[in-house]
gemmi code that builds the backbone of each chain (N, CA, C; Angstrom):
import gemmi

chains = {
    "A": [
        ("UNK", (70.121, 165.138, 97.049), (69.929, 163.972, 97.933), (71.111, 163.034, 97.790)),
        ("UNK", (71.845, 162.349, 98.917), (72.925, 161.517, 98.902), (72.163, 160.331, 98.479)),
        ("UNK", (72.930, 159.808, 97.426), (72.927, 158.661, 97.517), (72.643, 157.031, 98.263)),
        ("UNK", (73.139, 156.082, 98.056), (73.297, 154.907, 99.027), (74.990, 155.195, 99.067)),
        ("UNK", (75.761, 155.306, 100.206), (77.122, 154.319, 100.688), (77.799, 153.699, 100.937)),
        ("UNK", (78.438, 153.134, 100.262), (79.421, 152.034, 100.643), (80.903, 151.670, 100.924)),
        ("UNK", (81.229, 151.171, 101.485), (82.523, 150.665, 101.809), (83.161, 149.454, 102.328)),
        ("UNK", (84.370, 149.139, 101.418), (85.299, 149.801, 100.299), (84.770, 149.273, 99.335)),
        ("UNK", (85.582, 150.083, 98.520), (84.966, 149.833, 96.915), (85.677, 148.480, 96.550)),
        ("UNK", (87.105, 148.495, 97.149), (87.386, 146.942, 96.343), (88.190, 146.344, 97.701)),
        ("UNK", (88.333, 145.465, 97.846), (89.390, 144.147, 98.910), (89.625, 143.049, 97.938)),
        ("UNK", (90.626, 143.324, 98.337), (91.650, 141.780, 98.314), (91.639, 140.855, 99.562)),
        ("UNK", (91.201, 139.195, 99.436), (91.700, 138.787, 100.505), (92.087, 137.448, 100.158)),
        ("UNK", (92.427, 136.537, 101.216), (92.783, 135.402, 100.833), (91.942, 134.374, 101.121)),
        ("UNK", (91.513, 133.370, 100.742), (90.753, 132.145, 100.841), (90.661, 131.811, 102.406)),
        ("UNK", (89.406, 131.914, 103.093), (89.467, 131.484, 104.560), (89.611, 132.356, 105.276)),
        ("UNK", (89.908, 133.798, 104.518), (90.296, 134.946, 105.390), (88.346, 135.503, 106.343)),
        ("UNK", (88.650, 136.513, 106.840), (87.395, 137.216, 106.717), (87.340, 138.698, 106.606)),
        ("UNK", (85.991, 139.495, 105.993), (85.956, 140.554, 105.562), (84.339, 141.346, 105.537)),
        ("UNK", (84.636, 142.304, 106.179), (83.129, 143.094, 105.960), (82.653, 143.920, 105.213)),
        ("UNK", (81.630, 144.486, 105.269), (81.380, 145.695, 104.098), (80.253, 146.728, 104.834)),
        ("UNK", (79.918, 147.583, 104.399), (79.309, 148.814, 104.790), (78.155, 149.147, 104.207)),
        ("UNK", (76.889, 149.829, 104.845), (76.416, 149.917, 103.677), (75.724, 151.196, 104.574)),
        ("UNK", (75.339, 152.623, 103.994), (74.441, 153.532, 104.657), (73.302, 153.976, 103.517)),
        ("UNK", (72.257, 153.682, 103.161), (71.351, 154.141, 102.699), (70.719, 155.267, 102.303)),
        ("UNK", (69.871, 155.523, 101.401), (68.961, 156.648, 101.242), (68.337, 157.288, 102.753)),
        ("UNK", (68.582, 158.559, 103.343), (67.915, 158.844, 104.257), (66.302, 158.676, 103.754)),
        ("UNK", (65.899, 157.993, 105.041), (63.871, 157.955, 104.952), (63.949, 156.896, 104.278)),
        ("UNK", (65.298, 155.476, 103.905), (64.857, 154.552, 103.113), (64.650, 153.451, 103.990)),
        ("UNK", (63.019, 152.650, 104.228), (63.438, 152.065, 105.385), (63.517, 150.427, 104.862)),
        ("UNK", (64.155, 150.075, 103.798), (64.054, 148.612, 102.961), (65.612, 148.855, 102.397)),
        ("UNK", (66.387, 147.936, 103.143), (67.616, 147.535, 102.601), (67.936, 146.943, 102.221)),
        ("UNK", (68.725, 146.532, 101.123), (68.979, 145.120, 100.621), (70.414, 144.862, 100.251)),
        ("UNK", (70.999, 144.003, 100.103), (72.472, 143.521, 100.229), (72.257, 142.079, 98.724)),
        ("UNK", (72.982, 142.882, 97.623), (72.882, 141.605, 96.533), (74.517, 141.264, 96.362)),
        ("UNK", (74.609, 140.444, 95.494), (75.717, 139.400, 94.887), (75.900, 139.927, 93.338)),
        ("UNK", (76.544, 140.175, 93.104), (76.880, 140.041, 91.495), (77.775, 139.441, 91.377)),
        ("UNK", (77.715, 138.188, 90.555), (79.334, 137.908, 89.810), (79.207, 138.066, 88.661)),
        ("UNK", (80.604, 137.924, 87.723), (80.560, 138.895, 86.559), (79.700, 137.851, 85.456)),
        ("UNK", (79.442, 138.787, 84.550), (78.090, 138.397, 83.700), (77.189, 138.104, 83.730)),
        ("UNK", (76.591, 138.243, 85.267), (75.454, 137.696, 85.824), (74.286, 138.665, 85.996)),
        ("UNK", (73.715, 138.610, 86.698), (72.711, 140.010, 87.323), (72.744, 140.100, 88.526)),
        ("UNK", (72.467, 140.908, 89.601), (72.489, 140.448, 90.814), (71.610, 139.744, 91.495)),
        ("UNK", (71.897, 139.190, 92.583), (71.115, 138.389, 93.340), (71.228, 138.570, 94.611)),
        ("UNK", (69.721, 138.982, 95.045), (69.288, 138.839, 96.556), (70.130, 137.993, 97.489)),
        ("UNK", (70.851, 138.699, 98.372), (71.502, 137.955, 99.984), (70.486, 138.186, 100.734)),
        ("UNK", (70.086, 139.133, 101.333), (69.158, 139.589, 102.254), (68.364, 141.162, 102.231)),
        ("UNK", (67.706, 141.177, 102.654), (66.311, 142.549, 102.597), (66.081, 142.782, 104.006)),
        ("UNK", (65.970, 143.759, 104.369), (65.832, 144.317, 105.758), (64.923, 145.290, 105.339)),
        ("UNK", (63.344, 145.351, 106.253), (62.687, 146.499, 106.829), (62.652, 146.947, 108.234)),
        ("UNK", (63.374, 148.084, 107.976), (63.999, 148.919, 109.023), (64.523, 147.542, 109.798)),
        ("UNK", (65.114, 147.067, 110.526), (65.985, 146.695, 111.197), (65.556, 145.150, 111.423)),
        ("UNK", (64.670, 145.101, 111.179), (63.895, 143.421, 110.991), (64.378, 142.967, 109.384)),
        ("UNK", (64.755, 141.603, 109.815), (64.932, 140.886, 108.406), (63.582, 139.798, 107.934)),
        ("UNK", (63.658, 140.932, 106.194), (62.315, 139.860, 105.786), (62.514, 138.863, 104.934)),
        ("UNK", (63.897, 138.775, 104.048), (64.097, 137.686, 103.423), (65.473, 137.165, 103.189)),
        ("UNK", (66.138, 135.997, 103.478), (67.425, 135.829, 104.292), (67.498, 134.667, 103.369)),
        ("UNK", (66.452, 133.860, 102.520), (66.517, 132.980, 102.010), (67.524, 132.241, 100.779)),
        ("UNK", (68.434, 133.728, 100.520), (69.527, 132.865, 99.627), (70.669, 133.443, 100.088)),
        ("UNK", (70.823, 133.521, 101.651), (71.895, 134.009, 101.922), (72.717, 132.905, 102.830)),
        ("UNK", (74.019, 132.129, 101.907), (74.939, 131.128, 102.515), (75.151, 131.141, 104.223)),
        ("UNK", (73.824, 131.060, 105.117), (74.342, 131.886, 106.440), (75.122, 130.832, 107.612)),
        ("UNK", (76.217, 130.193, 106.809), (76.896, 129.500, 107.234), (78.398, 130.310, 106.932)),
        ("UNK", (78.169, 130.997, 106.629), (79.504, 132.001, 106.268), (79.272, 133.609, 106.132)),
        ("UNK", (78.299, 133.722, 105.939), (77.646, 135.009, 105.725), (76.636, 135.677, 106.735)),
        ("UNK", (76.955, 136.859, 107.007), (76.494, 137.416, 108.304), (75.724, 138.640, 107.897)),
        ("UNK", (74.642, 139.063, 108.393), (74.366, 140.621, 108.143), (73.688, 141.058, 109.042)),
        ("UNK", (73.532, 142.133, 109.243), (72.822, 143.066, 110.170), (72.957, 144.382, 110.227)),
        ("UNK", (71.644, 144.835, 111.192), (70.884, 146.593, 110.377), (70.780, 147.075, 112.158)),
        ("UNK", (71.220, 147.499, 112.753), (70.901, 147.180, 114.335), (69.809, 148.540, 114.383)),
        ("UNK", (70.065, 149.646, 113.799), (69.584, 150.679, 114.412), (68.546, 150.933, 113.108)),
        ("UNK", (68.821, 150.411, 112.394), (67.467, 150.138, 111.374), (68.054, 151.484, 110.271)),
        ("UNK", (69.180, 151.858, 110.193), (69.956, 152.918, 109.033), (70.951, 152.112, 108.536)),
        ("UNK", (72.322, 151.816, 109.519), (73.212, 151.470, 108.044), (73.377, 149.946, 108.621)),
        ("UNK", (74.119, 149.238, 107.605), (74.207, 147.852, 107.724), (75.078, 147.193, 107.691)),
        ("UNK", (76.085, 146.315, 107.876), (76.878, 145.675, 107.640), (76.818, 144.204, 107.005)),
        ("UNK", (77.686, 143.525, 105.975), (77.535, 142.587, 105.343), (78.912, 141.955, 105.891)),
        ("UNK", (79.494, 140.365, 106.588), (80.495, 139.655, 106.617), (80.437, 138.414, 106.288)),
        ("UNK", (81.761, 138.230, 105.582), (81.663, 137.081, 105.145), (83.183, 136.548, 105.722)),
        ("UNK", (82.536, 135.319, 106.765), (83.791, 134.214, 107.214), (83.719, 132.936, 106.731)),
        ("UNK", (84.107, 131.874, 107.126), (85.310, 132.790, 106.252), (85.232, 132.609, 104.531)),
        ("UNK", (86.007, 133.435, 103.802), (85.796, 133.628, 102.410), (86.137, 132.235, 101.808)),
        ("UNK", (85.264, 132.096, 100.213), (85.849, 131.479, 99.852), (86.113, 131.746, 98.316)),
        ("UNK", (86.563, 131.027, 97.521), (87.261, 131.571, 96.119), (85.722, 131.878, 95.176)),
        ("UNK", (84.844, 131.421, 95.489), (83.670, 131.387, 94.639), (83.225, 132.679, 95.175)),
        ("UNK", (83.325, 133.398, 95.999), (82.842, 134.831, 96.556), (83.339, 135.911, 96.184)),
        ("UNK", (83.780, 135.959, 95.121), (84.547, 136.385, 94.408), (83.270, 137.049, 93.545)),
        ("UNK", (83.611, 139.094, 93.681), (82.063, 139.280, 93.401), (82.077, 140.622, 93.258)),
        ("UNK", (81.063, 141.094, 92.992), (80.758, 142.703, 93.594), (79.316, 142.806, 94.146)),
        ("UNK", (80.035, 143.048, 95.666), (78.272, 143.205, 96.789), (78.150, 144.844, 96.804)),
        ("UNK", (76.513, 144.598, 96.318), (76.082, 145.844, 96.058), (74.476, 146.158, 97.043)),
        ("UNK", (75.058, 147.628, 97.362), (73.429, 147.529, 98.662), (72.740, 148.339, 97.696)),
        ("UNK", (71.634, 147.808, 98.245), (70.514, 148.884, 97.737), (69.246, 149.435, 98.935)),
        ("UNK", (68.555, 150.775, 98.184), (67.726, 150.791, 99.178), (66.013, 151.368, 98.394)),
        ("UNK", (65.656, 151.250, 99.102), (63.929, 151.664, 98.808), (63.591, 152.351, 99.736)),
        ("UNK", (62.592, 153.388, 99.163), (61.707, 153.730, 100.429), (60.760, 153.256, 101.484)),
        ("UNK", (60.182, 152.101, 100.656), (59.159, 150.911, 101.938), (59.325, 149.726, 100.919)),
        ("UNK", (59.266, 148.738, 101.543), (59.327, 147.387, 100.952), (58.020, 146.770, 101.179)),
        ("UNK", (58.084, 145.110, 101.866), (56.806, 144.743, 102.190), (55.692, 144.542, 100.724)),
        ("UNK", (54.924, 144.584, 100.671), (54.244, 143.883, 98.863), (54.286, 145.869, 98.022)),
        ("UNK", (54.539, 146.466, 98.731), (54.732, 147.120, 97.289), (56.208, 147.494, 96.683)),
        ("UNK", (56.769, 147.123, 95.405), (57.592, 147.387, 94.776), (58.270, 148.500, 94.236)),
        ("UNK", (58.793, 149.657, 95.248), (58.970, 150.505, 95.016), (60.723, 150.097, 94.445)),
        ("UNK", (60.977, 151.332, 93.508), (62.697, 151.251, 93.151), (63.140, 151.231, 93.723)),
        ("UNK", (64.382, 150.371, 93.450), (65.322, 150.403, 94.234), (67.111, 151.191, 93.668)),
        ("UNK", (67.420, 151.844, 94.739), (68.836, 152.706, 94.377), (70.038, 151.735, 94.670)),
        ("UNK", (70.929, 151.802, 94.024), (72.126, 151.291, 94.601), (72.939, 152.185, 94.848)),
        ("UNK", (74.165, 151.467, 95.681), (75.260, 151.986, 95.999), (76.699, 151.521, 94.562)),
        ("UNK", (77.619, 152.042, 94.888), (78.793, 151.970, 94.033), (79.057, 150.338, 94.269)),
        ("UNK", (79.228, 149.552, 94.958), (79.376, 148.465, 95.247), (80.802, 148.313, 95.629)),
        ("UNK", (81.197, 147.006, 96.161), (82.200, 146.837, 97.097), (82.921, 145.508, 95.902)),
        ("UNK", (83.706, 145.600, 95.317), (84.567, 144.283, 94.267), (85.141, 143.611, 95.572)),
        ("UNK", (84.773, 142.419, 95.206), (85.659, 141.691, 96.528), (86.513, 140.584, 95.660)),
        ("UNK", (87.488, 140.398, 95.834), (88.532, 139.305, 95.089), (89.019, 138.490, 96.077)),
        ("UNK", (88.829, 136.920, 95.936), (89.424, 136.167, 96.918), (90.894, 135.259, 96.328)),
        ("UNK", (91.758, 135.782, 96.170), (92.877, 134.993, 96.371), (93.156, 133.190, 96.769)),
    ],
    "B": [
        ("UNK", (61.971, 126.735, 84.199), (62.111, 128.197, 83.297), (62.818, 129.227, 84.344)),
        ("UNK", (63.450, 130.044, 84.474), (64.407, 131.112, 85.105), (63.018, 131.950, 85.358)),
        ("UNK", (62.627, 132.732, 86.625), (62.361, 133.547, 86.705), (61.961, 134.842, 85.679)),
        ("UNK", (63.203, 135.588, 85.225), (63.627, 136.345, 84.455), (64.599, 136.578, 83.768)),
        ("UNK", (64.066, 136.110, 82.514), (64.958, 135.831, 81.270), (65.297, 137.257, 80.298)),
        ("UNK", (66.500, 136.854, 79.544), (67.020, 137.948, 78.866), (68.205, 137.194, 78.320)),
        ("UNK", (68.044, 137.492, 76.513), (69.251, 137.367, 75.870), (70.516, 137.842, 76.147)),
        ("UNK", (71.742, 137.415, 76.368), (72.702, 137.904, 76.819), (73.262, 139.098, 76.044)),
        ("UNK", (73.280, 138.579, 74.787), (73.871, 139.079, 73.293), (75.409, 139.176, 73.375)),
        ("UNK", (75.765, 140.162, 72.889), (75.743, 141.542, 72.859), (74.984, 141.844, 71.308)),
        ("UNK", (73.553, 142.697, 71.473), (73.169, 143.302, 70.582), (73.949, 144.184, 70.019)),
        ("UNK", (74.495, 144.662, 68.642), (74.906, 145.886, 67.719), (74.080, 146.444, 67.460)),
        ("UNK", (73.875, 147.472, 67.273), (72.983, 148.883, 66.813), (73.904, 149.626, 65.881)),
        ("UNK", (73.561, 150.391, 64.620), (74.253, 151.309, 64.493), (73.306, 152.554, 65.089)),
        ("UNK", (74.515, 153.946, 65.655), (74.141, 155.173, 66.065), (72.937, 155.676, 65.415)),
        ("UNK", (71.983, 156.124, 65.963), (70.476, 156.286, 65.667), (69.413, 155.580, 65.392)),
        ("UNK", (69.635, 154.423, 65.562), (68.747, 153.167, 65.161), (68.247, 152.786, 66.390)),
        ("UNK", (66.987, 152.724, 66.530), (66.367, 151.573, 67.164), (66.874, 150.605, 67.885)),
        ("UNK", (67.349, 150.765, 69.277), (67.284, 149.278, 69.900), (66.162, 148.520, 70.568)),
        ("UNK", (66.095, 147.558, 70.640), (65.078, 146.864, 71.332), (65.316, 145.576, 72.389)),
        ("UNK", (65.127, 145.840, 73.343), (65.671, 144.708, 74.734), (64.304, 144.206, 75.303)),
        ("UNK", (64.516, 142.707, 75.306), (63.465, 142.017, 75.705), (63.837, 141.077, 76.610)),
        ("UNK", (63.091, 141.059, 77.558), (62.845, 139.984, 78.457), (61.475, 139.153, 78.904)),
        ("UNK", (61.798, 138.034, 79.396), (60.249, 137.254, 79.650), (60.480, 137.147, 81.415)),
        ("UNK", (59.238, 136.722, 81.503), (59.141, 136.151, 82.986), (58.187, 135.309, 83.376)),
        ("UNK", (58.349, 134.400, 84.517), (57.495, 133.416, 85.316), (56.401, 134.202, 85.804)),
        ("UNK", (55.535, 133.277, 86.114), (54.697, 133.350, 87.205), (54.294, 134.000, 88.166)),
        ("UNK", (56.428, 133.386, 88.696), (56.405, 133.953, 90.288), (57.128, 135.635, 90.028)),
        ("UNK", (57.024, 136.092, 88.981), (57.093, 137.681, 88.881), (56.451, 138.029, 88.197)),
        ("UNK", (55.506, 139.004, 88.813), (54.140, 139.325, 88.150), (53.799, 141.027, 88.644)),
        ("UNK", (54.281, 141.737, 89.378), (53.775, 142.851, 89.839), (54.358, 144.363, 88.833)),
        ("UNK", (55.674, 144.123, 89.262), (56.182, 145.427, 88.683), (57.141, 144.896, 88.009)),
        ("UNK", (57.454, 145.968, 86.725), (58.744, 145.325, 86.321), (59.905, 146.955, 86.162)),
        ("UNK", (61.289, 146.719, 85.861), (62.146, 147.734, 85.969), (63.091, 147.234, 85.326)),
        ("UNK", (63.944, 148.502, 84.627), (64.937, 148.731, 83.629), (65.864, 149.078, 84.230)),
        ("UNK", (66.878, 148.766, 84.435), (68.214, 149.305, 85.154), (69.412, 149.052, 83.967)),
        ("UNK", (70.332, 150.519, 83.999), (71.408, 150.440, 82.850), (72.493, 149.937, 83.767)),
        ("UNK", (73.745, 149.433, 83.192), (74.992, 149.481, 84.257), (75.925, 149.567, 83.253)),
        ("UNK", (77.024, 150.124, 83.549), (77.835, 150.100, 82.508), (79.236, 149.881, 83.156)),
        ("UNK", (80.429, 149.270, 82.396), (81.162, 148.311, 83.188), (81.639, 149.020, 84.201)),
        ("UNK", (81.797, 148.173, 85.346), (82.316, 148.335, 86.796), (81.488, 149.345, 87.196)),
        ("UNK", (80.208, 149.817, 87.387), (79.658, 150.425, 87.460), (78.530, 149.932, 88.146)),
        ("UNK", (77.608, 150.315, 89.038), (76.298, 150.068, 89.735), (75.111, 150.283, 88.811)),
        ("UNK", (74.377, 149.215, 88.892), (72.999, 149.383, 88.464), (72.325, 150.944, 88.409)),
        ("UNK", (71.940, 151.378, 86.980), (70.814, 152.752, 87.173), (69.593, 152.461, 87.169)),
        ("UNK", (68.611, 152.959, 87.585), (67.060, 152.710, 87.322), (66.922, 154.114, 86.200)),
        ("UNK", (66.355, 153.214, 85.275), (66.006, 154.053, 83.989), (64.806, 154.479, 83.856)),
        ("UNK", (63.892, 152.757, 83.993), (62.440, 153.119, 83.452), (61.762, 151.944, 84.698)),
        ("UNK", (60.557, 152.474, 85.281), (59.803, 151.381, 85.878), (58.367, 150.927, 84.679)),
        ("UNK", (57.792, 149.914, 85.506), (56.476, 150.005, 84.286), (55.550, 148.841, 85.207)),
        ("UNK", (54.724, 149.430, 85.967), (53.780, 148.451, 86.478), (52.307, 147.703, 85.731)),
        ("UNK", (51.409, 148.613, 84.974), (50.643, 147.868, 84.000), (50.667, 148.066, 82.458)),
        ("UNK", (50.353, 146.916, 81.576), (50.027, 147.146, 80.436), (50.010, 147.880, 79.628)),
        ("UNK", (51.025, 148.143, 78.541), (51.026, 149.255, 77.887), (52.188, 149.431, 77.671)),
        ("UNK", (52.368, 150.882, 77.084), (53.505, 151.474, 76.769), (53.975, 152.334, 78.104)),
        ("UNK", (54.975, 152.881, 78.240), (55.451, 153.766, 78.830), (56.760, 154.860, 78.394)),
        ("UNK", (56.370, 156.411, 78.196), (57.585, 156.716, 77.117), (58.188, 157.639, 78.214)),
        ("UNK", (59.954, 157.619, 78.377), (60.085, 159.009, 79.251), (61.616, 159.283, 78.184)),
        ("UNK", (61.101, 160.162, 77.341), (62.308, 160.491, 76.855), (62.638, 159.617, 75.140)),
        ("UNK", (64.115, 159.237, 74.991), (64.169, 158.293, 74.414), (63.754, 156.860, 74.344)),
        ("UNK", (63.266, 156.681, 75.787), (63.114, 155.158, 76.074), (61.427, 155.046, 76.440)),
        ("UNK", (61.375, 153.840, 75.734), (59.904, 153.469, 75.874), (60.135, 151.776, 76.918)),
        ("UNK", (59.269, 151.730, 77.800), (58.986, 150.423, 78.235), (58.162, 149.749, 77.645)),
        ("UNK", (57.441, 148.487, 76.999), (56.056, 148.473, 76.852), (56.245, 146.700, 77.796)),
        ("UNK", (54.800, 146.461, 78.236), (54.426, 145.232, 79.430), (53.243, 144.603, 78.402)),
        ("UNK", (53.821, 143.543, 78.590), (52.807, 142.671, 78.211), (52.343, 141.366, 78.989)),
        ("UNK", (51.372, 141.865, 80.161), (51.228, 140.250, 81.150), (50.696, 139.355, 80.276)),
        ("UNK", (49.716, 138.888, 79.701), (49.360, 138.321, 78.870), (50.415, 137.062, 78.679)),
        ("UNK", (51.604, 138.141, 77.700), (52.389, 137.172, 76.596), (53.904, 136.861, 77.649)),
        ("UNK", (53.367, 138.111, 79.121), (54.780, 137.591, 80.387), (55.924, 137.758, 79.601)),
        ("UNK", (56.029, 139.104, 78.878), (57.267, 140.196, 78.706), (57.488, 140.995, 78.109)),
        ("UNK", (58.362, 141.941, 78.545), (58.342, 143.260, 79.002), (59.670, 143.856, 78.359)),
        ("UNK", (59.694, 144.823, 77.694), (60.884, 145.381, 76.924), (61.141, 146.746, 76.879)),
        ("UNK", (62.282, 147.125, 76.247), (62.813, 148.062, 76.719), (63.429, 148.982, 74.945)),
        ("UNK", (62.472, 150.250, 74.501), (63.038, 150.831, 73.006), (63.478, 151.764, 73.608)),
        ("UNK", (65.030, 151.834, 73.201), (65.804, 152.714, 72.735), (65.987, 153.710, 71.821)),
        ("UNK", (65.312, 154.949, 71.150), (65.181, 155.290, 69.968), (66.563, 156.054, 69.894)),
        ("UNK", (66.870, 156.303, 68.889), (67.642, 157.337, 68.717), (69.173, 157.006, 69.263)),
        ("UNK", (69.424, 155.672, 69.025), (70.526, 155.474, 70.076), (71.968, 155.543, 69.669)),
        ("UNK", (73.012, 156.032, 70.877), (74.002, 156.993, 71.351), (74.943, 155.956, 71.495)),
        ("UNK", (76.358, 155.807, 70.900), (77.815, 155.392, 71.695), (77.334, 155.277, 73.007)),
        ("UNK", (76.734, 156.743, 73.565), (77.102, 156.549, 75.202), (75.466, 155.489, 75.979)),
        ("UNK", (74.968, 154.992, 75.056), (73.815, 154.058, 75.658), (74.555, 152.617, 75.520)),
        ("UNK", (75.805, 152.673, 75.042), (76.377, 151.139, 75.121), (76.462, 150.945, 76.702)),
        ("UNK", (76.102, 149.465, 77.249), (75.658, 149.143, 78.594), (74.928, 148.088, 79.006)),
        ("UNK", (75.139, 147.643, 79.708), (74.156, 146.440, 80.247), (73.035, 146.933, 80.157)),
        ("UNK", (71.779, 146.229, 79.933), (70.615, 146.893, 80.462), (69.773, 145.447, 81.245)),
        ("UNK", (69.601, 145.652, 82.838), (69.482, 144.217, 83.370), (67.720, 144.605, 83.306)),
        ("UNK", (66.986, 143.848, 83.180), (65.475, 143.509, 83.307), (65.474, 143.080, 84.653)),
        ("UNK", (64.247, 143.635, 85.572), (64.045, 142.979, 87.300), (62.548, 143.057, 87.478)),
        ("UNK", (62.120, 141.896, 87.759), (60.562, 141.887, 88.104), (60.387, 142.015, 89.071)),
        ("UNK", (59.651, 142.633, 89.983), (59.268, 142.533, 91.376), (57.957, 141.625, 91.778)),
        ("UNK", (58.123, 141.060, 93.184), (56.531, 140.311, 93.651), (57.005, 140.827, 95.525)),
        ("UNK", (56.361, 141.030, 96.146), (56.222, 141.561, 96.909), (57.301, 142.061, 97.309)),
        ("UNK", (57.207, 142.955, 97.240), (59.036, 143.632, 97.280), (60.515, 143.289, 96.945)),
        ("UNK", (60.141, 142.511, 96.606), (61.187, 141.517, 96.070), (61.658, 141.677, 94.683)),
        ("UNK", (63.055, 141.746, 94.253), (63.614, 142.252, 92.994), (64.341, 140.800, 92.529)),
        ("UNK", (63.722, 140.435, 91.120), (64.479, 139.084, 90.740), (64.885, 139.926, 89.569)),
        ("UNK", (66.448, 139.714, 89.546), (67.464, 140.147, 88.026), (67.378, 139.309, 86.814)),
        ("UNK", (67.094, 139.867, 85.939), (67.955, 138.906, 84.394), (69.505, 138.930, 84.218)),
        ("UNK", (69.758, 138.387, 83.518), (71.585, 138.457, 83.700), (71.916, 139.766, 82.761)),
        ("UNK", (70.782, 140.217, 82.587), (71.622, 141.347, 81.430), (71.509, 141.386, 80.099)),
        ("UNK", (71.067, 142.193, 79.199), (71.608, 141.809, 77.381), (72.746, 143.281, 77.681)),
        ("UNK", (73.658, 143.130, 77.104), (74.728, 143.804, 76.529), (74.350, 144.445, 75.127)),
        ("UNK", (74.510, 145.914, 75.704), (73.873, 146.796, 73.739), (75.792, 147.337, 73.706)),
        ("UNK", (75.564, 147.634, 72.229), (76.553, 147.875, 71.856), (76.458, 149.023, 70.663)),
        ("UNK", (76.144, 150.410, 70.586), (76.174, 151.590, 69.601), (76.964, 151.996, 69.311)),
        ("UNK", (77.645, 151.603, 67.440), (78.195, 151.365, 66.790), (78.314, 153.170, 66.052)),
        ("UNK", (79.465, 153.769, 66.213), (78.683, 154.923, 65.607), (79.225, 155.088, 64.477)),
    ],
}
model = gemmi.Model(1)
for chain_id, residues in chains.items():
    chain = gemmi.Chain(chain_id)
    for i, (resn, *xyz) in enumerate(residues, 1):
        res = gemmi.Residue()
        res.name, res.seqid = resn, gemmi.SeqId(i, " ")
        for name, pos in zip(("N", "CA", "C"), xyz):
            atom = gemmi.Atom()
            atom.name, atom.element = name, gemmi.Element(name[0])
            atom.pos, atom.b_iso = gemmi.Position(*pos), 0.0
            res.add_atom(atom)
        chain.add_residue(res)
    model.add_chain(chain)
structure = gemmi.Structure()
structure.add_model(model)
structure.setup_entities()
């Protein structure tokens, strides 16, 4: 079974710039999620998607930060424009159903983003 | 109080000894809880889940849950150079995954 996908693994950009990311899931996974890591931290929830509806958006900066699942498989994460604190590694994950039961969740390799 | 707590450390072990990783939690995480390893620059693994009370053994690693006392840990027996790694603690409440920042093990061999 494949994995979750992502892309790229790392960017460079500059302060104010903008930049996206990728994300394709567990086939049959219909709960996506898009976290934050910065270093020494743990990650943290941006947003959760079941199948193509968003169910929790609540700590995601969406004054700079964009996401969306259109066809309810892969997803995209952007962030305009960057700033030096975003400085990170965004990592997707996926589940098989979300909603109140807590099934595992897989990740992907994650995307290092460095803002200049 | 944080959600989900966890000593940062870095715990030492020497090779074959016993580790032991603990975390607590709130309230507002109460359903399931999960073990994920990462090791640097590396993505989160799911190791061990553990939804009620008790122990849970798969292998070297035991989970045991304690709602009661609200936390939940993670034995290592027998432990390996190659188990040096983050090990992040994540509670779930309705589908929802809240992280600890991590304890850092370190097997000393």
């Amino acid at each position: 079974e494949a994995g979750v996908a992502q892309s790229p693994r790392y960017k460079i950009i500059e302060k104010r710039q903008s930049v996206a990311f990728w994300c394709n899931p567990i086939s049959g996974h219909a709960t996506l999620y898009w976290y934050q890591q910065i270093l020494g931290q743990g990650p943290k929830l941006l947003i959760q998607f079941q199948n193509n509806g968003v169910v929790d958006d609540s700590q995601l900066p969406k004054d700079r930060f964009s996401a969306e699942r259109l066809k309810g498989v892969d997803s995209t994460l952007k962030i305009q424009p960057a700033k030096l604190e975003d400085s990170a590694v965004y990592l997707c994950a996926s589940s098989l159903v979300g909603g109140n039961s807590n099934q595992p969740q897989h990740f992907g390799d994650g995307t290092r983003l460095s803002i200049l | 109080q944080k959600e989900v707590e966890q000593n940062s450390g870095p715990l030492s072990v020497p090779e074959g000894a016993i580790a032991s990783l603990n975390c607590t939690y709130s309230d507002r995480v109460s359903q399931s809880f999960f073990w994920y390893r990462q090791y640097s620059g590396k993505s989160p693994e799911l190791i061990m889940s553990i939804y009620s009370n008790g122990d849970k053994e798969d292998g070297r690693f035991t989970a045991q849950l304690n709602k009661a006392s609200q936390y939940v840990s993670l034995l290592i027996r027998d432990s390996q150079p190659s188990d040096s790694a983050t090990y992040l603690c994540a509670g779930g409440n309705t589908g929802k995954l809240i992280f600890g920042q991590g304890t850092t093990l370190q097997v000393k061999p």
